[in-house]
C-alpha positions, -999 to +999 in steps of 0.1 A: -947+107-459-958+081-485-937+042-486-918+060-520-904+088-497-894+068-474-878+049-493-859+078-512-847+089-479-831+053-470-813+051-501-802+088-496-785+081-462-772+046-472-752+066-502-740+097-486-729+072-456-713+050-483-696+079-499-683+093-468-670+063-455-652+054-489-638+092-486-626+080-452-610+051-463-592+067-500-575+097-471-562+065-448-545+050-478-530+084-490-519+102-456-515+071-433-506+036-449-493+056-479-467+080-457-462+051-431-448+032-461-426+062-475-408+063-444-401+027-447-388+034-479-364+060-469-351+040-443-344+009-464-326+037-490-306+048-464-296+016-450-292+006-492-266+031-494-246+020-463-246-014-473-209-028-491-217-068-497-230-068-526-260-093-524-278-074-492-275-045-515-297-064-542-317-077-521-323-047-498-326-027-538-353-050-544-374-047-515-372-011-519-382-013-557-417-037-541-421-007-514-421+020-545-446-002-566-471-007-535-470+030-526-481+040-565-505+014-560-521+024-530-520+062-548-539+052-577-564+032-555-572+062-533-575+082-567-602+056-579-622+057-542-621+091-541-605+118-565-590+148-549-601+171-583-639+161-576-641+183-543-616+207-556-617+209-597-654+198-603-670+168-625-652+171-658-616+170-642-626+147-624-635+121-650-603+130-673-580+124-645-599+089-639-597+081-675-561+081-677-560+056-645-588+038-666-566+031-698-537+031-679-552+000-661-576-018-684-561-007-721-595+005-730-589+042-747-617+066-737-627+096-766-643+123-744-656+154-753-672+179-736-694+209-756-707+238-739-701+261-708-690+237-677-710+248-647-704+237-611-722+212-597-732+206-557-709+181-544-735+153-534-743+156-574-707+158-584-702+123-567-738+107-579-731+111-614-689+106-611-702+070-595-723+062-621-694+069-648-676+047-631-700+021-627-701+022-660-667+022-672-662-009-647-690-027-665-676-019-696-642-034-692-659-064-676-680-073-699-681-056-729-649-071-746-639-038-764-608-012-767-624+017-774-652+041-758-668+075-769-678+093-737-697+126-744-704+159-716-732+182-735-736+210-713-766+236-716-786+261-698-815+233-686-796+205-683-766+183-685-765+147-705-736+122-706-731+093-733-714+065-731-709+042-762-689+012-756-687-004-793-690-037-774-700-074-780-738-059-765-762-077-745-799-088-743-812-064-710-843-086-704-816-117-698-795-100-672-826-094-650-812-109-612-777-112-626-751-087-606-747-067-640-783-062-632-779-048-598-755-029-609-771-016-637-800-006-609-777+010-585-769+034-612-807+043-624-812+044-584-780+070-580-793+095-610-830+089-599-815+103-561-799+130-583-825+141-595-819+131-631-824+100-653-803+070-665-816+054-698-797+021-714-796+004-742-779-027-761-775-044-792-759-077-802-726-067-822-732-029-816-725-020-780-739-008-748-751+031-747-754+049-716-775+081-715-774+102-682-798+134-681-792+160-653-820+189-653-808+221-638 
């Protein structure tokens, strides 16, 4: 086994431990910190009710209200680790149930469209390329200083390619060499490489940031 397959096969295990670790963590926030904290909730509603002076009512109202807003954060955190649809719905689901957390969280409204027959995907590739969306759409509301995104899914009988446009302020690639855009930027090539597909950028001043993704069948 040459140093390049050896080196395929470390960054292989480091991801699928990575990804099943995060899965780990996103079910702990859902089924045990998230329940633990709807029974707290309960019990503060039902001490609420029993409550007659009216300022421990506010008071014990307004703890409740901080317990609600923690819980549907934790929810929407354990979303964005791991989405349920991704095991259960596929890719495509997937991505337009993230997207509405997306705009729901960073105001940045996200045009996808998807042409072509959807096909299932194996799970490992289901989570490379749902990563590298992601990546994506996280570098995008960091840096790109834009509201609006085109997001494309062409499905065919070879392959499957993904475009992201941001519309963006743009960027010079050669001066973010070293940078942590740049790692990231490598962690995604790395994730389609692993894939077995490709990840192409590009940038211009004033123009925006494309993203190409290229998944042969």
């Amino acid at each position: 086994m040459d140093v390049i397959q050896t080196k395929q096969k470390i960054n292989s295990y480091i991801i699928d431990s990575q990804e099943e670790e995060i899965k780990r963590i996103a079910l702990e926030l859902h089924e045990g910190v998230g329940q633990n904290l709807y029974s707290i909730l309960t019990g503060l509603q039902f001490v609420e009710s029993g409550i007659t002076e009216q300022n421990m009512k506010s008071h014990v109202r307004e703890m409740s209200q901080l317990i609600e807003k923690t819980i549907q954060e934790i929810r929407l955190l354990s979303v964005e680790l791991h989405p349920p649809t991704l095991s259960t719905f596929g890719l495509l689901p997937a991505m337009k149930s993230y997207l509405k957390l997306y705009t729901s969280t960073f105001g940045i409204l996200v045009d996808l469209k998807s042409t072509g027959e959807e096909f299932s995907l194996p799970e490992r590739t289901n989570i490379a390329v749902f990563r590298v969306c992601q990546e994506a759409l996280a570098n995008i509301a960091k840096y790109a200083d834009t509201s609006k995104v085109k997001m494309s899914f062409l499905w065919t009988e070879k392959e499957l390619k993904i475009t992201i446009h941001d519309f963006g302020k743009g960027f010079q690639l050669e001066e973010h060499n070293g940078s942590h855009h740049s790692s990231g930027l490598a962690i995604m090539t790395e994730r389609m490489h692993l894939a077995g597909g490709t990840c192409a950028i590009s940038s211009t001043i004033g123009e925006g940031t494309l993203l190409e993704l290229s998944l042969p069948l």
